[in-house]
C-alpha positions, 0 to 999 in steps of 0.5 A: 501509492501509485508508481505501480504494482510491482510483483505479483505476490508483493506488495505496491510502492505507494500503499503507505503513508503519500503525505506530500511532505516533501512537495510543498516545501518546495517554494515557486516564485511568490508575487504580490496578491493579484486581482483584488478588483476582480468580481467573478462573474457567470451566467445561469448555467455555468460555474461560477469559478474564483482563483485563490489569488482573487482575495479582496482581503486577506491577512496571509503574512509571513515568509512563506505566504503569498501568491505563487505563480505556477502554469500548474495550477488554475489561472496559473498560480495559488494562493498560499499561507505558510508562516509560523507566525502566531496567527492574528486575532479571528485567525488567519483569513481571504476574502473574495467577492462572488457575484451570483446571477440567481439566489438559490442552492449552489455545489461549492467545489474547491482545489486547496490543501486537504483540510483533515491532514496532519501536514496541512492546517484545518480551515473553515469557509464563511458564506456572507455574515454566516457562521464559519463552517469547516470543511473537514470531511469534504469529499475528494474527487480529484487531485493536481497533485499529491498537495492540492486536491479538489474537493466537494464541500456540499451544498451552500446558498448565494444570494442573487448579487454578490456575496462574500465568501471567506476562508479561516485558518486558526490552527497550525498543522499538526506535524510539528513545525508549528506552521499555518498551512494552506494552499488554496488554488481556486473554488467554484459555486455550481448552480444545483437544480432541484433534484436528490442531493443523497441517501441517508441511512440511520446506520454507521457507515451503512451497516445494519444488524439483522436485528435493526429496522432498516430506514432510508431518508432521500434528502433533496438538493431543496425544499420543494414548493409542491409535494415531490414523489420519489421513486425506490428500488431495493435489490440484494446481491442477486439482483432480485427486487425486495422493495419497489415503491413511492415515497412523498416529500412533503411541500417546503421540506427536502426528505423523505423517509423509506422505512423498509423494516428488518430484512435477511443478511447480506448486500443491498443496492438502492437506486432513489429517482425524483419524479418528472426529472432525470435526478438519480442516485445509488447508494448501498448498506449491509446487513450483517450478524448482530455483534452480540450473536458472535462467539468472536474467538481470539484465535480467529485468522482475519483480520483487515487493514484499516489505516483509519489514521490516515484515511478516513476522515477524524469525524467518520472514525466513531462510526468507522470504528463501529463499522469495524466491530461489526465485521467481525475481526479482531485485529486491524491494522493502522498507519503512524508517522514517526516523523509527527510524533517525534519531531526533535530529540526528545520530543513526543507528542502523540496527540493527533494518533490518540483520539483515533486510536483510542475510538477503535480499540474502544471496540475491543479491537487489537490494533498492528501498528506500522511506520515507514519513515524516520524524521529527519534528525535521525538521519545523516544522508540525504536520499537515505530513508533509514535513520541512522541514530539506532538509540533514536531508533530505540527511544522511539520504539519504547516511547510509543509501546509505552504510552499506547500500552496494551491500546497497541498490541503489536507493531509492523517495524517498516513496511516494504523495505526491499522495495520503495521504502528503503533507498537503493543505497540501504542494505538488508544488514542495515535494515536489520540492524535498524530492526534489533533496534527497534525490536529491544526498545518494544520488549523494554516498554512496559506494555511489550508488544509483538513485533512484526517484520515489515511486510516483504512485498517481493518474493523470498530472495537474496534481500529476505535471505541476509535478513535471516543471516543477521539472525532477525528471526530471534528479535521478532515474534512474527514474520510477515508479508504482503501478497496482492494478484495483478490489477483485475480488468473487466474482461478477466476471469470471475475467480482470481487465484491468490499468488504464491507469494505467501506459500513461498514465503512460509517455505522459506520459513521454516527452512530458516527455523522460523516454525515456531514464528507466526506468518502473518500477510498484512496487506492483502487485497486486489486493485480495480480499476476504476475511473475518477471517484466512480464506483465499482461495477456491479461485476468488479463488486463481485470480483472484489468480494469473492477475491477476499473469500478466496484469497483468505481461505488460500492464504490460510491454507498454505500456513498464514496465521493472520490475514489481513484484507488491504483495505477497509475504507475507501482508497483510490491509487491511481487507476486502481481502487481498494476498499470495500467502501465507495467514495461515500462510505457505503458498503461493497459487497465485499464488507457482507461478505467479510462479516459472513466469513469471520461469522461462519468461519469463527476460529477457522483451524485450517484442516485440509482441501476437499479431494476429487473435485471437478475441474475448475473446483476448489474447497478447503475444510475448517475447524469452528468449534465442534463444527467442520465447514468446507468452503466451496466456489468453482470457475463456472456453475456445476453440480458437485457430490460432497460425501459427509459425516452428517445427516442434516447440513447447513448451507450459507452463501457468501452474503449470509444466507442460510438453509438447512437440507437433509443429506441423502445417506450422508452424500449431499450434491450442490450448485457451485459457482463463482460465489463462494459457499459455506458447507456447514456440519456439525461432524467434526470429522468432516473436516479431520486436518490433513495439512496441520495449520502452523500456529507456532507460538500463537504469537505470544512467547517474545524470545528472552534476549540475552545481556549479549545480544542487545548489542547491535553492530552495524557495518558502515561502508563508503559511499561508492561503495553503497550506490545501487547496492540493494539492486546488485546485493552487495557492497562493491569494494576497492580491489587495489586499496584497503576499504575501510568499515567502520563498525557501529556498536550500540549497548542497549543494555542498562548497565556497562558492558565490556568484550571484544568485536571479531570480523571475518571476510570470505572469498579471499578478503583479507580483514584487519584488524582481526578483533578488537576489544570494546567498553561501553556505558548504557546506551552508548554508541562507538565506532571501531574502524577496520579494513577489507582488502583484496587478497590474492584469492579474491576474485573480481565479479563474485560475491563474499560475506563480511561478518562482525560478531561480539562477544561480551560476558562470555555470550556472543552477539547477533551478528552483523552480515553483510555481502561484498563484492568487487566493482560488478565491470566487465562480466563475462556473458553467454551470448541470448541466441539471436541477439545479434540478429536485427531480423529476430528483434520484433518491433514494439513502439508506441501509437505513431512511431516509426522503428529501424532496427539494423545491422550496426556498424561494428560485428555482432552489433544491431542498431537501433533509430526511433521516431516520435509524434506523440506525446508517449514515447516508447519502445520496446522491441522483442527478443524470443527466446529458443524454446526450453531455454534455462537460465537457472543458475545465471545471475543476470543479463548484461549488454554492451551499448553504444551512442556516439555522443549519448542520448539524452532524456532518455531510459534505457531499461530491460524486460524478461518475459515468462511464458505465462505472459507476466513481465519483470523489468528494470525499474531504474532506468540507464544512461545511454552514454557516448561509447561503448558502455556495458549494461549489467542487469541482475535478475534479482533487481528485476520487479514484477511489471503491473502492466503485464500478466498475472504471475501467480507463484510471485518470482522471476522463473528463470527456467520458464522464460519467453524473452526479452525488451529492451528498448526506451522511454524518451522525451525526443520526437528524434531519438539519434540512434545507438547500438546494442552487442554481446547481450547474453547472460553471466553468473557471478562466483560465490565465495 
């Protein structure tokens, strides 16, 4: 979900739902079907590629339907079907002629909408008087954008000649519109010449039982006239070679079987070439605990996103699910979409979610379900990404914990919402109120579900703190966050520490009083970096499976309750992949080693760390059952002395593998490495808790909420008012006027209610009326004005509180908190040393970019002029810090800067550096205006930077800084030049 990872510790902004709902609405220029006399043509060894706007027929009608001129798009232009017109008998169809210089076996490749998406409609492809064939389940390789995407779609026949291709729609998407949609941009025909076309396994998803024989088929491109010879390689997750042999395809057949029997747990690469031909392929499969030799406690700690009704494909779920169960856990973790399901007021329908869901939790698995959206009937301001209507809000929730029943058992309310799933202009108290909302609705269905937080992806801040003002706490049964280190590069470190994102997160907690609240992390993963669909290295493989052993055992150590890994299936974002499957779901190392760990962990009762290790050693002991299990890895190889209860130890490595030894007089002495290991006894004093693990309520007790506090208040402040005030943490208000703040009161009881609503302002503000009395019906909403004015002791750049509280029935409500403050102008700033001298600024710019950096023209002022070539343009230049610099206790960073006439196309951010190398920045960039203009950056509104190094507690260190950059990005080869001064930093008065 790539814009970028943005803290480590937090979360990514796109990890979520990237439907391009919104991109292709948007309409280009639609002309008549051009091109209707055009025969693609190619010689032998070329592809043969045919445009969308080729069709020589086609029945694609309707006011949305067309070609659709775009130099974006291949041959400059696609073709479209989008109408809600009822589609016409056989379906809505394109066909194209396709002149192929040989008969034989073609690759068919196509760039269109997906086929297997709720937001686009399902389509079939028809080869000459073929049957129709769909194309759910192609495989993505590659996207022009987030709408199109280009396609693998297997393998066809031509005829020598020309042959006629044709493309079907007949269903309309799912979303809800009832629209017919499919953009189709163009498709190719590659010649294959004989060679292995893929590896089978009898197995879903690749993953065995021990128990299972363990047979491979190798299917070739073709039949073949003579018998062909293949050659086979087995190898384990060591490397070491279990199988090396021949297989036959017989003449005028495709396959070949490799029966290879049962063999011991753990992770298998299998590299299949064809005789006499430079024809390869790799593939892997798992081999893991047979299902009905687990003991698969309840309690267990591990759990996996999965996000099966978003990415993987409808006719993978069944072995997906089964692949699922294998693993291990009990819970997983899922994606829907408000937006489809509720389409209009009143209207449900659930029926793309159901198969899906119901194919999973068949397995007798938990589900956690979470959505991030909101249609747009809910809403009442563009760019906003809340609802609005709290009773939609409601209905919603109750609706869908009342028909997925006991099939759900818990839901994630939003996800990231101090990030990217909330705009810059919705505060934490109107996320809040929004989440009451939603919270009554699951405890009023019948099924009453837990509910879950969304998943807070940056580290415990002022956004996290007013969510705990407006008292959160008491309409949630779990507390949740997500924790991801920075993307793993091939030459870092073999182990990769996990953030301490969640041990911040669970501080925080139970300063809040939240100790009796489960902690889960929902998404917890690591991104590899990957190019194009290719799979993982052999070392990122390993990095990957040894972070999730790692991660998992760090993070239950520091109190999580349930762990989730991000992610199961394959995921690619941007450069980055995630899951422990590759592009043709077959297993990483990864997928072993998550069904090791669920398998010799069990319940896994955190007790405590295993003191006196060696340098660059680390262990952590468990309880499972009457069996104590220290987990043990170390950076580099060594010997480590283990002093025990036990005689007789077992020793399992990260894949499964298991020995039994005899300790020597109870000290037993192993070889550590990289690679996680299982220490295994059967003294439950081994692992005596040292650190009690927070089971809180266990995740089952629901808080009884009182007649009182089902009444939400919302605050309702001016637009002026809301702009940016997620960044700058409060509503900045009029000082000269009243501002006005209309109270939104919903009764989300069942039976009238009748009280009186109080507001109260700090730091000064004055509030009017002081109270007022209210009357609502069930489910009713009103509104109550009041206003906040400045009174003599308010003071300009500070920060107050504005709080409303009800009572009704003698009880009060839950409050509404919000934070206000004037108009963040004219901050008082103590100057950075060196700031105003343009020798301490180190020039930092982009590949071909020329840099002057100057005195400027006013006193204390340092100019700045950049020259560009290429097409990235930046340019950062350093400030360093004094050392033992402490800005604890500031606020933020402001500067004053100044352009004659301004600067165009261009974004002026600021970077702080940490000593440890990490880097946090302004992601919304400023204007360079005419003028002096000062730039006000708080601290709190500065996000980790992916492109910097790791930063493992999570958060901005103010009294662990290096320096600063501030600099550009530009679309100008000549940037006019503009000026900085008085940068320095300011502290804002809470009142």
């Amino acid at each position: 979900m790539h814009l970028q990872t943005r803290q480590g510790g937090g979360g990514r902004w796109n990890r979520f739902v990237a439907f391009a709902l919104a991109g292709f609405l948007a309409f280009g220029l639609i002309v008549p079907a051009g091109g209707a006399d055009v025969k693609a043509q190619t010689p032998v060894d070329e592809t043969i590629v045919v445009e969308g706007e080729q069709a020589v027929s086609h029945n694609f009608t309707g006011w949305g339907s067309g070609t659709i001129v775009d130099p974006a798009y291949s041959g400059g232009a696609y073709f479209r079907l989008l109408t809600d017109d009822a589609a016409p008998a056989g379906g809505y169809v394109a066909s194209y002629e396709v002149n192929a210089p040989v008969s034989g076996v073609y690759e068919l490749g196509i760039i269109a909408t997906p086929a297997d998406e709720i937001w686009t409609s399902p389509y079939a492809v028809r080869i000459n008087d073929g049957n129709f064939v769909s194309v759910v389940g192609a495989r993505e390789i590659g996207r022009v954008n987030d709408t199109v995407r280009k396609y693998t779609a297997g393998l066809i026949e031509l005829r020598e000649g020309v042959n006629t291709v044709s493309f079907k729609v007949d269903e309309r998407r799912k979303l809800g519109d009832n629209h017919y949609v499919l953009f189709l941009d163009a498709f190719s025909f590659r010649k294959v010449p004989l060679g292995i076309h893929r590896i089978r396994t009898d197995a879903p998803m690749n993953v065995y039982e021990d128990k299972d024989n363990v047979k491979l088929t190798v299917e070739l491109t073709e039949s073949v006239a003579a018998a062909a010879s293949v050659s086979v390689e087995v190898k384990d997750y060591r490397g070491q070679v279990l199988y090396s042999g021949q297989a036959t395809v017989p003449a005028k057949q495709r396959e070949a079987e490799i029966p290879l029997g049962t063999l011991a747990r753990g992770h298998y690469t299998v590299e299949v070439r064809l005789a006499n031909s430079a024809s390869a392929i790799t593939t892997y499969f798992s081999v893991v605990v047979p299902y009905d030799q687990r003991k698969m406690p309840q309690s267990s700690p591990f759990a996996i996103d999965a996000a099966f009704s978003y990415l993987v494909k409808p006719g993978d779920i069944p072995d997906f699910a089964e692949a699922m169960k294998r693993i291990g856990v009990q819970w997983v973790r899922d994606r829907i979409v408000w937006s489809v399901v509720n389409p209009a007021p009143g209207v449900f329908d659930y029926s793309h979610y159901d198969p899906l869901i119901q194919a999973v939790a068949n397995k007798g698995i938990k589900i956690l379900d979470v959505y991030a959206d909101a249609p747009t009937w809910t809403q009442s301001k563009a760019g906003d990404k809340l609802p609005t209507d709290l009773l939609a809000t409601y209905r919603y929730a109750k609706d869908s914990a009342d028909h997925f029943g006991s099939t759900v058992q818990a839901w994630e309310i939003w996800n990231e919402e101090e990030a990217a799933f909330t705009s810059q202009s919705e505060s934490a108290d109107q996320f809040a109120a929004f989440l009451k909302a939603a919270a009554i609705g699951y405890r009023d269905s019948v099924a009453k579900p837990l509910t879950a937080v969304g998943g807070l992806a940056f580290r415990p801040g002022d956004y996290a703190q007013l969510l705990m003002d407006n008292q959160m706490l008491k309409y949630i049964d779990i507390y949740n966050v997500h924790s991801y280190p920075k993307g793993y590069a091939p030459d870092d470190p073999d182990i990769v520490p996990f953030p301490d994102h969640a041990a911040n997160h669970y501080r925080f907690l139970l300063a809040n009083g939240g100790a009796k609240k489960q902690l889960w992390v929902t998404e917890a993963g690591i991104p590899i970096s990957a190019n194009g669909a290719a799979d993982m290295t052999l070392r990122e493989q390993r990095a990957q499976a040894r972070y999730l052993v790692t991660s998992a055992v760090e993070s239950l150590s520091v109190g999580v309750d349930k762990h989730f890994w991000f992610v199961m299936p394959y995921y690619k974002e941007g450069t980055s992949q995630y899951g422990m499957f590759n592009a043709e779901n077959a297993p990483y190392p990864a997928y072993a080693a998550e069904a090791n760990m669920t398998d010799v962990l069990g319940e896994a009762k955190y007790a405590r760390a295993q003191a006196n290790l060696p340098s660059g050693a680390q262990g952590h002991w468990f309880r499972n059952g009457n069996r104590s299990v220290l987990v043990l890895w170390s950076e580099q190889p060594q010997s480590i002395r283990l002093d025990l209860h036990a005689d007789q130890v077992d020793l399992v490595d990260m894949m499964g593998r298991k020995q039994t030894i005899q300790a020597d007089r109870h000290v037993l002495t192993v070889q550590a490495g990289p690679d996680p290991m299982y220490v295994v006894t059967g003294n439950p004093s081994d692992a005596e808790a040292g650190v009690p693990h927070n089971g809180g309520n266990n995740g089952k007790a629901q808080t009884k909420l009182t007649q009182a506090e089902r009444i939400v208040l919302n605050q309702k402040y001016a637009d002026s008012a809301r702009e940016n005030m997620k960044a700058f943490g409060a509503y900045k208000l009029e000082t000269e006027t009243p501002n006005r703040v209309e109270l939104e009161v919903y009764n989300l009881n069942d039976s009238p209610v009748t009280g009186k609503v109080k507001g109260e302002a700090t730091g000064g503000w004055k509030m009017s009326p002081a109270e007022q009395l209210v009357s609502l019906d069930p489910f009713e909403r009103k509104v109550l004005s009041f206003e906040v004015t400045a009174g003599p002791q308010t003071k300009r750049n500070a920060i107050a509180d504005v709080t409303f509280t009800g009572t009704i029935g003698g009880k009060p409500t839950s409050p509404t908190v919000a934070r206000i403050t004037t108009e963040l102008t004219g901050v008082q700033v103590d100057p950075i040393p060196g700031a105003d001298d343009p020798a301490r600024w180190i020039p930092n710019i982009s590949p071909g970019g020329v840099s002057h950096i100057s005195a400027g023209a006013e006193a204390g002022s340092v100019q700045f002029k950049y020259e560009f070539v290429d097409a990235v343009k930046w340019t950062y230049p350093i400030l360093e810090f004094p050392a033992g610099t402490n800005y604890s206790g500031k606020d933020g960073i402001a500067f004053m800067v100044y352009s004659e006439n301004g600067v165009p196309d261009t974004e002026l951010r600021l970077m702080v550096d940490e000593m440890n190398g990490s880097t946090y920045y302004t992601i919304n960039a400023f204007a360079i205006k005419p003028g002096w203009n000062q730039v006000i950056v708080p601290f709190g509104s500065l996000v980790w930077a992916n492109f910097g190094g790791q930063d493992d507690n999570g958060q901005l260190d103010l009294d662990r800084l290096k320096g600063i950059k501030l600099g550009i990005n530009t679309s100008l080869n000549d940037v006019p030049a503009f000026a900085v001064k008085d940068v320095g930093t300011y502290t804002v008065p809470r009142q």
